[in-house]
C-alpha positions as CSV (number, residue, x, y, z in Angstrom):
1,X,78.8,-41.9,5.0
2,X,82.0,-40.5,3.7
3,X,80.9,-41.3,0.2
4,X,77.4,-40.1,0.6
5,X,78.5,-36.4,2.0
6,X,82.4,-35.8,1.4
7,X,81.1,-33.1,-0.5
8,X,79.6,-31.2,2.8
9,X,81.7,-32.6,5.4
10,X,85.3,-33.5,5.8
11,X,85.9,-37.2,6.7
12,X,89.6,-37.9,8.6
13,X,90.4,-41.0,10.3
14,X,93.0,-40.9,12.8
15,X,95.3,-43.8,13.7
16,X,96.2,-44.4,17.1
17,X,97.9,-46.9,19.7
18,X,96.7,-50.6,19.0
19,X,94.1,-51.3,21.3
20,X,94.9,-55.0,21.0
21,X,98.3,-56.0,20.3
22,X,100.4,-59.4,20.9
23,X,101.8,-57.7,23.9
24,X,99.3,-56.2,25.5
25,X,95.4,-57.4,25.8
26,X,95.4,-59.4,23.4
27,X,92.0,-61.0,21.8
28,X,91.4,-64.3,20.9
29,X,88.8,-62.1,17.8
30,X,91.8,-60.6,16.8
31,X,93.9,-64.1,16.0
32,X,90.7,-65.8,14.5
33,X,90.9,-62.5,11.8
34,X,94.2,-62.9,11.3
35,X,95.3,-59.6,13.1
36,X,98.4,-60.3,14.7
37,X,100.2,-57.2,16.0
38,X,102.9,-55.9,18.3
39,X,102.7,-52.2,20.0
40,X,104.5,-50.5,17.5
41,X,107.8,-48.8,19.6
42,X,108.4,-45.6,16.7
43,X,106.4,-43.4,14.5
44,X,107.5,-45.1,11.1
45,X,106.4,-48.7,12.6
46,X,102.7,-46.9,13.5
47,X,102.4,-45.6,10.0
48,X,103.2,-48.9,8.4
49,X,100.8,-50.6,10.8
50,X,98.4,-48.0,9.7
51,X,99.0,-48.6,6.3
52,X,98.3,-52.4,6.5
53,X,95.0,-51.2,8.1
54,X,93.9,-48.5,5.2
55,X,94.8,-51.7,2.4
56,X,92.8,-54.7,4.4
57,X,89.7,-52.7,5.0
58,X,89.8,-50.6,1.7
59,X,89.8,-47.0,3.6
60,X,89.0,-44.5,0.9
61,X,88.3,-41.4,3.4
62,X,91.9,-39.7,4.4
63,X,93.9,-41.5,7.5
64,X,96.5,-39.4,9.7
65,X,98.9,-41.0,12.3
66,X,98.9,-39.9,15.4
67,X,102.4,-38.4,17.5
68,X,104.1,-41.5,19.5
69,X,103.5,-38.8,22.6
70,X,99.3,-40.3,21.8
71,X,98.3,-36.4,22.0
72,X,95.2,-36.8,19.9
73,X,94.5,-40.6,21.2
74,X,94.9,-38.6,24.4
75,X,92.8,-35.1,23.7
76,X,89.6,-36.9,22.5
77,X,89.7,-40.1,24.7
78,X,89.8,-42.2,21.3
79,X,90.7,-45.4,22.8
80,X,90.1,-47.7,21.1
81,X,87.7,-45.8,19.3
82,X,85.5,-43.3,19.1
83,X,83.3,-40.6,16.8
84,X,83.7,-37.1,16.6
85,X,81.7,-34.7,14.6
86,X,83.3,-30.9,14.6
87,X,81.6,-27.7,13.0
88,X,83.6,-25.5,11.5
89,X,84.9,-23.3,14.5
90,X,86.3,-26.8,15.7
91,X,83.4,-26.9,18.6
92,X,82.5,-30.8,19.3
93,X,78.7,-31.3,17.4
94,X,78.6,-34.8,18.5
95,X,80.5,-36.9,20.9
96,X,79.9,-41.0,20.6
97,X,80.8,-43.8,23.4
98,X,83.8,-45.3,23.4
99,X,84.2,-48.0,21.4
100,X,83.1,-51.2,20.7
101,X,79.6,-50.4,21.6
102,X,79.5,-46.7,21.9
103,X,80.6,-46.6,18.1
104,X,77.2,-45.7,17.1
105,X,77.3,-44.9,13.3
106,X,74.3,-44.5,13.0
107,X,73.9,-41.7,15.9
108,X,76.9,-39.6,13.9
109,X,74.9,-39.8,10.8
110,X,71.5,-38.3,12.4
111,X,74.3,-35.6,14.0
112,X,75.2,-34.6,10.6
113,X,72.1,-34.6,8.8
114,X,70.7,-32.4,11.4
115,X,74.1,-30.0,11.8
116,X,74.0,-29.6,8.4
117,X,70.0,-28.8,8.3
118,X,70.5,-26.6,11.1
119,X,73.2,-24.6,8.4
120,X,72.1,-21.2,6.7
121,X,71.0,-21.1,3.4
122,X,72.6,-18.6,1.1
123,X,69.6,-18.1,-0.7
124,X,66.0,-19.1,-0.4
125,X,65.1,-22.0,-1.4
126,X,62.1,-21.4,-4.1
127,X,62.4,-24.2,-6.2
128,X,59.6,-26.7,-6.2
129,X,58.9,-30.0,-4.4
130,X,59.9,-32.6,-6.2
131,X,57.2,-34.5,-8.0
132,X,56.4,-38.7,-8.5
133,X,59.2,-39.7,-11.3
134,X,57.8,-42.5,-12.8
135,X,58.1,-44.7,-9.1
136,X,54.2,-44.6,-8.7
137,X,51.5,-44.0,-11.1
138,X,49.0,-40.8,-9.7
139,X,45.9,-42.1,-10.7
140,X,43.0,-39.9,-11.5
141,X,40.0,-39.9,-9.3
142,X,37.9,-41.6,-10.7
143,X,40.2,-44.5,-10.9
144,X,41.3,-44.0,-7.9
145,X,37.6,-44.8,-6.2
146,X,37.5,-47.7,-8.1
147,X,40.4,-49.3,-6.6
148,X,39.5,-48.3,-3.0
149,X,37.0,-50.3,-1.2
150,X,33.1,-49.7,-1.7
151,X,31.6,-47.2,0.4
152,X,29.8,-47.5,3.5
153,X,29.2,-43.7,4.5
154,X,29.5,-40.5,2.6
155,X,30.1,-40.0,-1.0
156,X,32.9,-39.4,-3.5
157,X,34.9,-36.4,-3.7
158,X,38.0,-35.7,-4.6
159,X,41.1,-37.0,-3.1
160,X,44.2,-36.2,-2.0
161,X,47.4,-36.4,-4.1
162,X,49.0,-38.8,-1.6
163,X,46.1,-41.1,-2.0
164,X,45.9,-41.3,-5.7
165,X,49.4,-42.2,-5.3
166,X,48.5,-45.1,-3.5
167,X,45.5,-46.3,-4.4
168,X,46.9,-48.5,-7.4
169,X,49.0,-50.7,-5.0
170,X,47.5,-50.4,-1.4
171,X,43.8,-49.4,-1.3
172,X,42.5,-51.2,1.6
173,X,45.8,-49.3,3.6
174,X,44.9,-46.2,1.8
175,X,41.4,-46.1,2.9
176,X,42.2,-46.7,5.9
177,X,44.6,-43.6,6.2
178,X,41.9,-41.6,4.4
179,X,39.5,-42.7,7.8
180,X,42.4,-41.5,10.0
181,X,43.2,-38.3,8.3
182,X,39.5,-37.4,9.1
183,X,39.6,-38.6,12.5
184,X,42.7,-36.2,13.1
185,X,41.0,-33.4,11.7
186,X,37.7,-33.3,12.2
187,X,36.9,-35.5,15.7
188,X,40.0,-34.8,17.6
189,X,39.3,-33.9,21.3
190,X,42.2,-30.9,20.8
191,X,40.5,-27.5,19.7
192,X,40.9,-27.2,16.4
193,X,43.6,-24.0,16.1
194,X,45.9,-25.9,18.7
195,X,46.0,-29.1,16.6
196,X,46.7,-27.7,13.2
197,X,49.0,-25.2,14.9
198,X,50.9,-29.0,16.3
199,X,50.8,-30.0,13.1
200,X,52.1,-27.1,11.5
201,X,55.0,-27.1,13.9
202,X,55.5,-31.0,13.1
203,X,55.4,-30.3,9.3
204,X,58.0,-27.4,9.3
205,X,60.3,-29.5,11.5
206,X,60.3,-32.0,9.1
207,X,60.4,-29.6,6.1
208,X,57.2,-31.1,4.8
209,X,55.7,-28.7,1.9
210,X,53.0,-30.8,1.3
211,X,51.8,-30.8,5.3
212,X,52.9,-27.3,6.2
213,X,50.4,-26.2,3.2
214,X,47.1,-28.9,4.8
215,X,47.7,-27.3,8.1
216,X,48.2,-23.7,6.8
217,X,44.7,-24.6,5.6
218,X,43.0,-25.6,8.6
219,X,44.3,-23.0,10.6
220,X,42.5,-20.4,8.1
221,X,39.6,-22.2,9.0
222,X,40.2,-21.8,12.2
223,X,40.9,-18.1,11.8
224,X,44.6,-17.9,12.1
225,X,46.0,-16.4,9.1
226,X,49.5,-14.6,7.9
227,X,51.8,-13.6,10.5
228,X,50.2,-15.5,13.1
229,X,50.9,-18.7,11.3
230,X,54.5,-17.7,10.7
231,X,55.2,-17.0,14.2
232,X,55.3,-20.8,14.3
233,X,58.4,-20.8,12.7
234,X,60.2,-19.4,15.8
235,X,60.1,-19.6,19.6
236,X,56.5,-19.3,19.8
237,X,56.7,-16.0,21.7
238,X,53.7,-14.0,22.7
239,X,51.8,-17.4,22.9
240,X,50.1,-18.6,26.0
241,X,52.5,-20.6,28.2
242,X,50.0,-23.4,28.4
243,X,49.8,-23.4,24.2
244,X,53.6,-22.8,24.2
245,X,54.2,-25.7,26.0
246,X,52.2,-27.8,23.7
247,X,54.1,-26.7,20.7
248,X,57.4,-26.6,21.8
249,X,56.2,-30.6,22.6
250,X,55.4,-31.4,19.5
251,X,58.7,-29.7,17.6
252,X,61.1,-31.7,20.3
253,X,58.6,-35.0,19.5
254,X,59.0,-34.4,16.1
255,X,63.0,-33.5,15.7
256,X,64.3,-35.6,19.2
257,X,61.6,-37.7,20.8
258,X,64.2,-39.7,23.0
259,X,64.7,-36.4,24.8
260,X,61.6,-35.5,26.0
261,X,61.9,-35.5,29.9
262,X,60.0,-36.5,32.8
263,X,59.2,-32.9,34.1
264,X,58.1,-31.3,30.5
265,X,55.4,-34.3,30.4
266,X,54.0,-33.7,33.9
267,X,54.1,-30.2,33.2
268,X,51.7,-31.4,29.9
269,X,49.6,-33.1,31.6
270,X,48.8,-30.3,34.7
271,X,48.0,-28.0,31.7
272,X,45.7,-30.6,29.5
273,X,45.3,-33.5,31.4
274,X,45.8,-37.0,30.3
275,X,43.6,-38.3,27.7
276,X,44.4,-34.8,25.9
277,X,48.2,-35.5,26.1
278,X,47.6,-38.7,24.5
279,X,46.0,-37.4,21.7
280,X,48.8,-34.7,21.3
281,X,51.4,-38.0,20.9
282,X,48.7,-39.5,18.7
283,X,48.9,-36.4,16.6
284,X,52.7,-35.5,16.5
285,X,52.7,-39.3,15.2
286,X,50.9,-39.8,12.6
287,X,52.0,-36.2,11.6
288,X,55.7,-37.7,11.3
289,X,54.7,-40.6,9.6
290,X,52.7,-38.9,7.1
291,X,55.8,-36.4,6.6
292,X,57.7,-39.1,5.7
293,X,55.6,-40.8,3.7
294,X,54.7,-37.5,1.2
295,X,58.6,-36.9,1.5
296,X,59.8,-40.1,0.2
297,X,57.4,-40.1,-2.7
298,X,57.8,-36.4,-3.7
299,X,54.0,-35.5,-3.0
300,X,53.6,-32.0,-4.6
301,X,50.8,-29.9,-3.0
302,X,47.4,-29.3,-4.7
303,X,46.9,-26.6,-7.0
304,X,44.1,-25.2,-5.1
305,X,43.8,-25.3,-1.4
306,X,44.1,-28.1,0.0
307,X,40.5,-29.9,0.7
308,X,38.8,-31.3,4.0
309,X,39.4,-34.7,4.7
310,X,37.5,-36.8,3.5
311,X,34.3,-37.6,6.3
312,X,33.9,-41.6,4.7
313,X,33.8,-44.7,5.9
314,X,34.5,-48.0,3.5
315,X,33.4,-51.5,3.5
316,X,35.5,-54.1,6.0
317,X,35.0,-56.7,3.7
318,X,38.2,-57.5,2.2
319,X,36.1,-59.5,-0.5
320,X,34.0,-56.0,-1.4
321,X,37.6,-55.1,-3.1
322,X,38.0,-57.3,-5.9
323,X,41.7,-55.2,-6.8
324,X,43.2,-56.2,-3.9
325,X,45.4,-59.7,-4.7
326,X,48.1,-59.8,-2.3
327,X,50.6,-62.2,-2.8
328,X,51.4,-65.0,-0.4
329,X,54.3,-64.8,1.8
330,X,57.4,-67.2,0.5
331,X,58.3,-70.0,2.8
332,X,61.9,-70.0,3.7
333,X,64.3,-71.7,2.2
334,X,66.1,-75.1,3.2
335,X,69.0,-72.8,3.8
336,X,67.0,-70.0,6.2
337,X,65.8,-73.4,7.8
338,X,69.0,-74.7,8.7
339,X,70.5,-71.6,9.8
340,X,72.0,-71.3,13.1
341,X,69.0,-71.4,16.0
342,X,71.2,-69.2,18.8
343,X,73.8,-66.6,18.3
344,X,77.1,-68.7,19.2
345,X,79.8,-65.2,19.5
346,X,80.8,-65.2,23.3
347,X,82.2,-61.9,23.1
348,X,78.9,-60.4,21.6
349,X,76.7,-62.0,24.1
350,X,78.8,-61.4,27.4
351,X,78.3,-57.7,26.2
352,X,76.1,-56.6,24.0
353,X,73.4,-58.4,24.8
354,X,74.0,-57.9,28.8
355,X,74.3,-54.5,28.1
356,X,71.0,-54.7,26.3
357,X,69.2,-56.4,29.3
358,X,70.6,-54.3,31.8
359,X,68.9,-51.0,29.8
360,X,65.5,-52.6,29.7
361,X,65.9,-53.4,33.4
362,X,66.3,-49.9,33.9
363,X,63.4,-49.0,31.8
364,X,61.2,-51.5,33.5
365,X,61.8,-50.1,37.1
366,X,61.0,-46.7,35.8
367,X,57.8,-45.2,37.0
368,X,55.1,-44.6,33.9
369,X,54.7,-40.8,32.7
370,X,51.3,-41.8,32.5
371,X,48.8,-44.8,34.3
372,X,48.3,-47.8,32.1
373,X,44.6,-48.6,32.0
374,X,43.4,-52.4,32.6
375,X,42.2,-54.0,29.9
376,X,38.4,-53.9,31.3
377,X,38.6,-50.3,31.5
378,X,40.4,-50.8,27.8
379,X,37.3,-52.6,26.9
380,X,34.7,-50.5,28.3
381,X,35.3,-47.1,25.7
382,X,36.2,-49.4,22.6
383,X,34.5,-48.0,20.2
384,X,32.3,-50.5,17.6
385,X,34.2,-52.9,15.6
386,X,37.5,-52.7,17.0
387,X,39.1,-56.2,17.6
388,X,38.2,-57.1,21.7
389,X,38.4,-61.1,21.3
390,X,41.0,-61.4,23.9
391,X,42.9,-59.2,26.1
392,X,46.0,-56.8,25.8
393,X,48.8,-57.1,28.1
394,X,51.2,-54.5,25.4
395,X,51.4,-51.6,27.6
396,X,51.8,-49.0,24.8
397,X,49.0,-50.2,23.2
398,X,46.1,-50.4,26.8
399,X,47.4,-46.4,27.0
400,X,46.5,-45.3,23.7
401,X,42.9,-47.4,23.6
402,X,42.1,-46.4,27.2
403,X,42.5,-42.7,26.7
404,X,42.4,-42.3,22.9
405,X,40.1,-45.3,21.8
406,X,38.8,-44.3,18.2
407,X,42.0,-42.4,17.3
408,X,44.1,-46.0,18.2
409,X,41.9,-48.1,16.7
410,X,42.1,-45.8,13.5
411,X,45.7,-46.5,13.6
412,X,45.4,-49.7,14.2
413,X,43.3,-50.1,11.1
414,X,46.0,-48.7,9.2
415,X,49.0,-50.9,10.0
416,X,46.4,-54.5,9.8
417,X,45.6,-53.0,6.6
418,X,49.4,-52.4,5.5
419,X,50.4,-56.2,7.1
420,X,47.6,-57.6,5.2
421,X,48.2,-55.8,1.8
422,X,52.2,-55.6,2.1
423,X,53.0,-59.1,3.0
424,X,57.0,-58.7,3.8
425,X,59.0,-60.9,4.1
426,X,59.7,-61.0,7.8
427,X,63.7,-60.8,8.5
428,X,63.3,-57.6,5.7
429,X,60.7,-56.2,7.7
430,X,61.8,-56.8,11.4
431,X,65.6,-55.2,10.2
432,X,63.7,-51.8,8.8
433,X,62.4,-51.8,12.6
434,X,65.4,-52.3,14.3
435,X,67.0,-49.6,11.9
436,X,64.2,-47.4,12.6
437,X,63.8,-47.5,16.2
438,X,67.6,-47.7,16.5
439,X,68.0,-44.6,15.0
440,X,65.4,-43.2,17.3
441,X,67.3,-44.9,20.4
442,X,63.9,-46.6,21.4
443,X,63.8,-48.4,23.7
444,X,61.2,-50.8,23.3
């Protein structure tokens, strides 16, 4: 971190008492590493201990001692550790756990990205979004169709940017997304001006050109035009409290789903009732997950307006797409094989994973925000050719097919198509989800 924004942000690590010396609580960690200290007893002996510290690890941010009298130890409760991010009137930004396990580095990174997002500009930013540099071939349309799957309903038209993008290397998961997008846009049960005005707000948070300029187009066509769209930049004042409340939703969905509360998702729910609010988190969704995907491959926006989704429907048939030759997964290794089958650290599984357990407990006594269906009543409004060949006990999963079922299948499409098509290996793929959901602090 200190490497990736020590231009923006000044990095200091302070040195304080030893939280684990000879003569004091002493860990037997510690004497397995090597690390064998006494409390030092005077400000030169702290330093040098300090110094040892900065030379084993390889500290390249600054290091400062602090007093023997432990008044910055003491100040910012530091023992043994801790992370602090300051602005630049020396107000605390972000306060982390104590350490070991509150030592989050991953929560102080998201703190700074979004302090220094949150930062004025000194001018406005009019450059461009960045286009594709040579990392994925835009393919023309005509090309394009020819790698996607053959057509079951409607007819060709042109695509999307983002789809032409992808269409060399994952059509099947492309035309899936392509079904999606139209399912968002054109058959969702929210009026049309609320859902691109969610969008909108989604795509702004995010600082997605490419999604702030589709929604600006739906929301001509529903008849909301100049200052009425940039009112959704703000507070969303002069709004109806019942819309309000939808769209200040879907910015804190989008920016800091974690802290949604209880009483702002009844309050959603009085106002829209269930199987609308579900289609809301459906939305805000797969709006952040196209954001990111048009982010991270520098998606420039159409020339032109940006079209309707496409109203199509492709073939299921994997075989109908004779492009499509997805490689086969490589076996492990002898080595993966003979890797250690349980986690052996005491110290690591007396806490961490205890303190693991004891969050989901809590979680699992909670009371839903929402009923969970039964899978009959699942089963009942699925639409045709969604997968019903034996029941779902994932809870997540009965809510968004009981009260959303064609907009969760469509997603559902999407990530068998992307399994199917991407073929990861698994340890690569299950550590991107744990850094993902991590990040998010998700729970599940």
């Amino acid at each position: 971190m200190h490497q990736r924004f020590k231009d923006r942000v000044q990095f200091v690590a302070v040195y304080v008492r030893e939280a684990h010396p000879t003569d004091g609580w002493r860990m037997e960690s510690n004497d397995r590493a090597g690390i064998s200290l006494s409390q030092p007893k005077e400000l030169l002996e702290r330093v040098g201990v300090a110094q040892q510290c900065c030379a084993a690890l390889e500290i390249t941010m600054p290091m400062v001692v602090d007093e023997m009298n432990d008044r910055v130890g003491h100040a910012y409760s530091g023992m043994p550790d801790r992370l602090y991010l300051l602005d630049k009137n020396s107000n605390v930004v972000y306060k982390g756990g104590r350490g070991p396990f509150g030592f989050k580095v991953g929560e102080l990174e998201q703190a700074v990205l979004l302090h220094l997002l949150d930062q004025p500009v000194s001018a406005p930013v009019t450059a461009p979004a960045p286009k594709l540099q040579g990392c994925l071939p835009i393919l023309s349309d005509d090309e394009a169709w020819r790698r996607l799957p053959a057509l079951e309903k409607g007819t060709r038209q042109p695509l999307p940017t983002w789809a032409r993008a992808l269409a060399a290397t994952m059509p099947r998961t492309t035309a899936a997304m392509l079904e999606l997008d139209a399912l968002h846009h054109e058959h969702s049960p929210l009026p049309p001006g609320l859902r691109a005005k969610m969008r909108w707000v989604a795509a702004h948070a995010n600082g997605c050109v490419y999604s702030e300029a589709v929604a600006a187009a739906d929301l001509r066509r529903a008849g909301i035009v100049g200052a009425d769209i940039e009112k959704l930049a703000g507070e969303f004042r002069g709004l109806p409290d019942v819309e309000r409340a939808a769209l200040l939703f879907a910015r804190k969905l989008t920016l800091a789903a974690s802290t949604v509360t209880d009483a702002e998702m009844t309050c959603l729910r009085d106002c829209y009732g269930d199987w609308q609010v579900v289609a809301m988190v459906l939305l805000v969704s797969y709006a952040n997950f196209e954001d990111r995907l048009f982010l991270s491959l520098g998606v420039a926006p159409e020339a032109s307006d940006p079209p309707r989704p496409l109203d199509v429907r492709f073939a299921r048939d994997p075989s109908l797409n004779r492009h499509v030759q997805a490689p086969a997964r490589k076996p492990p290794d002898d080595m993966a094989r003979s890797g250690p089958s349980r986690i052996t650290d005491q110290e690591w599984l007396a806490r961490s994973y205890s303190e693991l357990q004891q969050a989901l407990d809590l979680q699992r006594e909670r009371s839903p925000r929402i009923r969970v269906p039964t899978w009959e009543e699942v089963l009942r409004g699925l639409p045709p050719g969604a997968p019903a060949n034996r029941p779902l006990r994932i809870r997540w999963s009965l809510v968004c097919l009981g009260y959303q079922p064609e907009l969760a299948a469509g997603w559902s499409a999407c990530t068998r198509a992307f399994g199917e098509e991407a073929r990861q290996d698994r340890v690569f793929e299950e550590s991107l989800f744990w850094v993902v959901t991590r990040t998010l602090n998700c729970f599940y």
